[in-house]
C-alpha beads as a LAMMPS data file, in Angstrom:
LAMMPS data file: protein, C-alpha beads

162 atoms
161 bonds

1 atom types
1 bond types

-500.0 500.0 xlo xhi
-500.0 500.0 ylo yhi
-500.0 500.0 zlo zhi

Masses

1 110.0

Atoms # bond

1 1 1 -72.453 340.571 -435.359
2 1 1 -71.103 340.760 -439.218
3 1 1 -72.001 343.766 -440.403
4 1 1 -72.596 344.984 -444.142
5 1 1 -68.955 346.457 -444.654
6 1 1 -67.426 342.981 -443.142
7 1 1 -69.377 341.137 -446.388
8 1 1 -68.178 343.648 -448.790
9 1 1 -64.731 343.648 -447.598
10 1 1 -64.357 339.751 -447.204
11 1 1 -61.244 338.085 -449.172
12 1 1 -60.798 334.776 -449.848
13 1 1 -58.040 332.305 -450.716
14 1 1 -57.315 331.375 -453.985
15 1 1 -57.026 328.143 -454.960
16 1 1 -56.470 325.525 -458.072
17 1 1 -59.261 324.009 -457.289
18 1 1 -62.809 325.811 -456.162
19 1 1 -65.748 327.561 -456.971
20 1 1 -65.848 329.851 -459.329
21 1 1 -64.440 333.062 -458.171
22 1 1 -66.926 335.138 -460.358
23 1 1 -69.866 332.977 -459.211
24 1 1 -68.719 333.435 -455.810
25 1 1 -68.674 337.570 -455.948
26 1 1 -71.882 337.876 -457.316
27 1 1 -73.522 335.701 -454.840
28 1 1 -71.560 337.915 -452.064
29 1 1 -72.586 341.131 -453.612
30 1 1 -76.052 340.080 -453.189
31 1 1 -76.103 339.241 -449.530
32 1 1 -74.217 342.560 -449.005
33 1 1 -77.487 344.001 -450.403
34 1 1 -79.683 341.842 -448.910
35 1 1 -78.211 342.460 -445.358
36 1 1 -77.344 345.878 -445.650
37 1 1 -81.238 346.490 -446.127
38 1 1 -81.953 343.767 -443.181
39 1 1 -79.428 345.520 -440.876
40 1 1 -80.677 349.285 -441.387
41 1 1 -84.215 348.024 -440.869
42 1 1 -82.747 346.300 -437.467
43 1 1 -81.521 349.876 -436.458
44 1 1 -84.197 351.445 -437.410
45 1 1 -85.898 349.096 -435.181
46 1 1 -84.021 349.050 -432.175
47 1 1 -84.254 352.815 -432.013
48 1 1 -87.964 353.058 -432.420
49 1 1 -89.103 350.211 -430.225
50 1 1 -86.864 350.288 -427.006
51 1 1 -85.702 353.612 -426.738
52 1 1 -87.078 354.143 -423.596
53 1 1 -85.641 351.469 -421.335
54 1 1 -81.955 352.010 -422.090
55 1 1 -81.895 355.569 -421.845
56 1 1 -83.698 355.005 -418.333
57 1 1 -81.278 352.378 -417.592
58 1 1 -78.203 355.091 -419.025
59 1 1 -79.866 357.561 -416.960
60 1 1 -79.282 355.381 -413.513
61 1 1 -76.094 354.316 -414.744
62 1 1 -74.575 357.752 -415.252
63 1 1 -76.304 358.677 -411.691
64 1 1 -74.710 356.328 -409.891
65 1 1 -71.433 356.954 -411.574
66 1 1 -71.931 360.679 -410.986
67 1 1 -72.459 359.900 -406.985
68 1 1 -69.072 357.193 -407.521
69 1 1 -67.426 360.330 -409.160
70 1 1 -68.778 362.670 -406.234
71 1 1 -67.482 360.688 -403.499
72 1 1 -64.261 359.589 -404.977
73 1 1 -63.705 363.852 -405.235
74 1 1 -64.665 363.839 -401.736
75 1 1 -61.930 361.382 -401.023
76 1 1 -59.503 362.983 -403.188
77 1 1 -60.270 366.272 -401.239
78 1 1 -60.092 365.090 -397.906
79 1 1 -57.239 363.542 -398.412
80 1 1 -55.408 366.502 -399.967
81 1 1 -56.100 368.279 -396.743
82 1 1 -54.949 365.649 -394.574
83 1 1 -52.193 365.614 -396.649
84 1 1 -51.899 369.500 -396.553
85 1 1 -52.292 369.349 -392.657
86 1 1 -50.021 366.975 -392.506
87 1 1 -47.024 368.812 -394.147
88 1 1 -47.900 372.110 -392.193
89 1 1 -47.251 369.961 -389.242
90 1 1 -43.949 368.787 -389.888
91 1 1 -42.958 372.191 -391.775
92 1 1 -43.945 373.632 -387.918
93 1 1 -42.187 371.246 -385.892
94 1 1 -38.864 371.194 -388.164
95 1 1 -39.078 375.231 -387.630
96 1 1 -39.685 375.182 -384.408
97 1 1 -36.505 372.773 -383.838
98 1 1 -34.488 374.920 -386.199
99 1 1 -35.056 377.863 -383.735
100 1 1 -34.270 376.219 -380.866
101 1 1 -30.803 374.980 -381.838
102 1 1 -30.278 378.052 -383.594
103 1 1 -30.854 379.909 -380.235
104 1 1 -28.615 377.169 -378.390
105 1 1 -26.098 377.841 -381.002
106 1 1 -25.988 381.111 -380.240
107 1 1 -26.055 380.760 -376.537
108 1 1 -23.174 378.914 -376.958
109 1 1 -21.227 381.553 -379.135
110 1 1 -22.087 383.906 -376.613
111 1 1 -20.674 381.818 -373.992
112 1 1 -17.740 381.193 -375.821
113 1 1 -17.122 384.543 -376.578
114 1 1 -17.535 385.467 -372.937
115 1 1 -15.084 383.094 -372.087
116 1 1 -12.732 384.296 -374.756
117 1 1 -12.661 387.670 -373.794
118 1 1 -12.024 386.598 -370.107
119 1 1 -9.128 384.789 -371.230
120 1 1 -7.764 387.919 -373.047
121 1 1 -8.061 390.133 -370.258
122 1 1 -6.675 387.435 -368.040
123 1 1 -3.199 387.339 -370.567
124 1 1 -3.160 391.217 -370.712
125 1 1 -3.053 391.743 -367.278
126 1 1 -0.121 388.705 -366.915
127 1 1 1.397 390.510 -370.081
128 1 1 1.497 393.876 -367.866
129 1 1 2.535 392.036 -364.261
130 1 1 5.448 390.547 -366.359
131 1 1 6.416 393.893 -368.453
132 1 1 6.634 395.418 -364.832
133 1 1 8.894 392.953 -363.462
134 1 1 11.290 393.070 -366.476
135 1 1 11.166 397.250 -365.641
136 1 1 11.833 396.541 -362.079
137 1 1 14.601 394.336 -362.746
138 1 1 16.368 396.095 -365.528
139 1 1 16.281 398.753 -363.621
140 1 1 17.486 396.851 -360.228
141 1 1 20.560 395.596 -362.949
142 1 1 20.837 399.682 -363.900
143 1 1 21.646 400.744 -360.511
144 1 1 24.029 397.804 -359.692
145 1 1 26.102 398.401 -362.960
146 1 1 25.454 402.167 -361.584
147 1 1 26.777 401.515 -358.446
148 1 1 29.374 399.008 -359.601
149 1 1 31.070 401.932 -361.723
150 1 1 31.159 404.063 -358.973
151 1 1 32.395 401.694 -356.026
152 1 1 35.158 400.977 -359.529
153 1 1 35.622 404.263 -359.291
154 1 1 35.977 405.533 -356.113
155 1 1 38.511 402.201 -355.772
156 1 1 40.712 403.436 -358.909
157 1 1 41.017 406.741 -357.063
158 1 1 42.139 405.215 -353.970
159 1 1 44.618 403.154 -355.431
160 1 1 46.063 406.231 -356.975
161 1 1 45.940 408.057 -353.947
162 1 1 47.998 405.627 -352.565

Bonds

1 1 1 2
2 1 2 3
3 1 3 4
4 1 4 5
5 1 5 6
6 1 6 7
7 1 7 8
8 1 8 9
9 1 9 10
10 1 10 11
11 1 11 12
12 1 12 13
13 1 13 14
14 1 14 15
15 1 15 16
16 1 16 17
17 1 17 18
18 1 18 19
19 1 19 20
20 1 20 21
21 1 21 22
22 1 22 23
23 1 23 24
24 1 24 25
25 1 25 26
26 1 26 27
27 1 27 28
28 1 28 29
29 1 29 30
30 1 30 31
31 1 31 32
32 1 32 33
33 1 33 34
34 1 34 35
35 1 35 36
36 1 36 37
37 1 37 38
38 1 38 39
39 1 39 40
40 1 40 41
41 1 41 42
42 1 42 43
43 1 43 44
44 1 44 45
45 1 45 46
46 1 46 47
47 1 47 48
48 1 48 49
49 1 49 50
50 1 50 51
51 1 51 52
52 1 52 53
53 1 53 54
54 1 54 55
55 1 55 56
56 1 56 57
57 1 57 58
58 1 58 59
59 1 59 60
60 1 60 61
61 1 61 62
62 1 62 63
63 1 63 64
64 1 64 65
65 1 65 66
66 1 66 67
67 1 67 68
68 1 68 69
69 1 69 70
70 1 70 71
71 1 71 72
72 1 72 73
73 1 73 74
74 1 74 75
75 1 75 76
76 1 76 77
77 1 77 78
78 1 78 79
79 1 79 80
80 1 80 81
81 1 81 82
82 1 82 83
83 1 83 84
84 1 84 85
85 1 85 86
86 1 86 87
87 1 87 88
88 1 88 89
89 1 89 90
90 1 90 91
91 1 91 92
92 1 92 93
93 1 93 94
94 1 94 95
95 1 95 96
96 1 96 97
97 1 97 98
98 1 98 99
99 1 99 100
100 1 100 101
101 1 101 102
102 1 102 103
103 1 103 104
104 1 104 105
105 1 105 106
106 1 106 107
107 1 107 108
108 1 108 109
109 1 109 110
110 1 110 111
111 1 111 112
112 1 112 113
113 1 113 114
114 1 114 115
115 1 115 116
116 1 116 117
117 1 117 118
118 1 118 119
119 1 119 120
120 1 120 121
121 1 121 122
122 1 122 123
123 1 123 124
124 1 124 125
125 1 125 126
126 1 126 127
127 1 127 128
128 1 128 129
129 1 129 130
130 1 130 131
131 1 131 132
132 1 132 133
133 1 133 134
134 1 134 135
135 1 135 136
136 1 136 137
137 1 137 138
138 1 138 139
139 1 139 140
140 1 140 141
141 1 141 142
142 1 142 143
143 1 143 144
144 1 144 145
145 1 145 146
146 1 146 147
147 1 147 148
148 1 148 149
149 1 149 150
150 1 150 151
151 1 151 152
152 1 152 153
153 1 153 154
154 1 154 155
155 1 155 156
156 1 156 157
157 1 157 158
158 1 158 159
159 1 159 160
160 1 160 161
161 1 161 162
């Protein structure tokens, strides 16, 4: 629908030849006025005679887009707790499967370390057996150098006893 302001703010093309661009302002100026008057009176109008069926008709509208509104929310919500329930169910598992290979992890060090310190006891006590028998025969070479010197001895003398 053209409204008042569209006839007051209308432009046209100049050209060599036309109508009288004077002529033609003045005639627009008047059907501004005319209309302006005709289109208040059709406001006036349509707010006097049928305000009662659209605002019954808004009124339904805006209920059934409050109960579209109401159950989209519900939606949302539900959702957002599936959603929620969802997440606390995998946080729970992946916990649950960090502490079990965090326990087998450390079953494992402990197992190791079991075995570790078997093996070090194990190479101490080979570490003694063989200091012993290094003792044992040092000391077996000891008392055959020992003996040597004497037997050396004892045959120097006889020779010079001779």
């Amino acid at each position: 629908m053209i409204t008042p302001n569209d006839i007051a703010t209308k432009d046209f093309k100049k050209v060599a030849v036309g109508y009288s661009p004077e002529e033609v302002d003045t005639f627009l100026d008047d059907i501004y006025e005319d209309y302006e008057k005709l289109y208040k009176e059709s406001l006036k109008e349509k707010t006097v005679v049928a305000p009662v069926a659209p605002v019954v008709e808004d009124t339904e509208r805006f209920k059934n887009l409050e109960k579209s509104i109401e159950r989209t929310l519900s939606f949302a919500e539900s959702a957002a707790a599936e959603t929620k329930a969802a997440a606390q169910a995998e946080a729970d598992a992946i916990l649950s499967a960090a502490k079990t290979q965090a326990a087998e992890i450390i079953s494992a060090a402990r197992t190791k370390s079991y075995e570790l310190e078997q093996e070090i006891a194990e190479l101490e006590s080979r570490y003694e057996l063989m200091k012993t028998r290094v003792k044992l025969l040092l000391y077996a070479e000891i008392e055959l150098l020992d003996k040597n010197e004497i037997l050396a001895e004892k045959e120097a003398q006889a020779e010079e006893t001779k």
